[in-house]
C-alpha positions in Angstrom: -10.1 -67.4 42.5 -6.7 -68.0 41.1 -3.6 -66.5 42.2 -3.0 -64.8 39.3 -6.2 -62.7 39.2 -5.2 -61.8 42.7 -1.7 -61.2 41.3 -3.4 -58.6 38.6 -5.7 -57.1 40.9 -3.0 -56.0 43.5 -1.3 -54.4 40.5 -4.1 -52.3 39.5 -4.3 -51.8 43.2 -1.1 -50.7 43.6 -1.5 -48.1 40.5 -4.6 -47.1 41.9 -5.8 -47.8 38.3 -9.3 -48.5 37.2 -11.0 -51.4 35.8 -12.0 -49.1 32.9 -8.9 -47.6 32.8 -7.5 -51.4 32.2 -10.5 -51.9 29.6 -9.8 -49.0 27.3 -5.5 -50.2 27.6 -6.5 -54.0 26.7 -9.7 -53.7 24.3 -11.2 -56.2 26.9 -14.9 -55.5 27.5 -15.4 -53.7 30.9 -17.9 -56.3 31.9 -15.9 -59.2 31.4 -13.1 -57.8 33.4 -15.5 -57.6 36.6 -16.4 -60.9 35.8 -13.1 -62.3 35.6 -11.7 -59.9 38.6 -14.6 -61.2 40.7 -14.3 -64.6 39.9 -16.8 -65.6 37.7 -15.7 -66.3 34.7 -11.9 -67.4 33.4 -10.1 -65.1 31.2 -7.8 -66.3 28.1 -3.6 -66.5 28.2 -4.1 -63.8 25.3 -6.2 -61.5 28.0 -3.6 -62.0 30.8 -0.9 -61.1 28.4 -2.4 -58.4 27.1 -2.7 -57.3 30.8 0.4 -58.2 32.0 2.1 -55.7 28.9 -0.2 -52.9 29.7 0.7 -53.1 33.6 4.1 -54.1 32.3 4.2 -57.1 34.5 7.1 -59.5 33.8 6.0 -62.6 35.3 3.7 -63.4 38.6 6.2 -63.8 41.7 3.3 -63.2 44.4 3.9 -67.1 45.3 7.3 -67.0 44.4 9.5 -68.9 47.1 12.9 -68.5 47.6 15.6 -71.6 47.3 18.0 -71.9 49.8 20.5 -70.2 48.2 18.8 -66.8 47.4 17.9 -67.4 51.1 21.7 -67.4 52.2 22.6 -64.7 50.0 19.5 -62.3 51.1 19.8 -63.2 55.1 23.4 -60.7 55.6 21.4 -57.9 53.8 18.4 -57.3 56.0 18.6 -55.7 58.8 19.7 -56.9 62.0 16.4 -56.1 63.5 14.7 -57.7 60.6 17.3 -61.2 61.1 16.4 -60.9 64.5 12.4 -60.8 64.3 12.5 -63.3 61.8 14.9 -65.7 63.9 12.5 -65.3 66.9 9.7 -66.5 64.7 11.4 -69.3 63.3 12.3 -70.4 66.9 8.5 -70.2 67.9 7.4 -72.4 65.4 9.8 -75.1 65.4 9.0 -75.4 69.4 5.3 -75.2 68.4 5.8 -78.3 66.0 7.9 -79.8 68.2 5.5 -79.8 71.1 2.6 -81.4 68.7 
C-alpha cells in the first residue's frame, strides 16, 4: 500500500473520523474509499487533494527525513533525557555495524 494512503489513514485516525464522514466531505463514493484505504484500488491526484483540503493536510511528511542541519538545530532543544536515549542508541548501532 503506498505511504500516502497510510499517511491519510493515520489522519482520519488521528480525528477519529469516519470513512463516511470523509465520503460525504469529498463526494468520493464510500466504496471506493474502502477500496482505496484497503489497498485495492489507486485513487486519483484530484481524490488525494480533495482529501488532503478536507483533512486540511499540507503536504505528506510521514517519511519526511531531516538534513543535517535541521538535525543540528533540533538536537539542543530536546531534552537531555531525550539526547541521551537517543545517543545510547546511536552508540549501539554503530558497534552493532561495526562488529558485522
Amino acid at each position: 500500500m503506498h505511504k500516502t494512503v497510510h499517511f491519510i489513514r493515520k489522519a482520519l485516525n488521528d480525528r477519529s473520523a469516519s470513512y463516511a464522514w470523509l465520503s460525504g466531505m469529498t463526494g468520493i463514493s464510500l466504496s471506493k474509499l474502502k477500496r482505496v484505504f484497503t489497498g485495492r484500488q489507486p485513487m486519483t491526484l484530484e481524490e488525494r487533494d480533495a482529501i488532503f483540503e478536507v483533512l486540511e493536510l499540507a503536504e505528506e511528511k510521514s517519511d519526511r527525513e531531516l538534513s543535517t542541519r535541521e538535525m543540528a538545530r533540533l538536537w539542543p532543544t530536546l531534552p537531555q533525557q531525550i539526547r541521551a536515549t537517543m545517543s545510547a542508541h546511536l552508540l549501539a548501532l554503530v558497534a552493532h555495524h561495526a562488529n558485522r
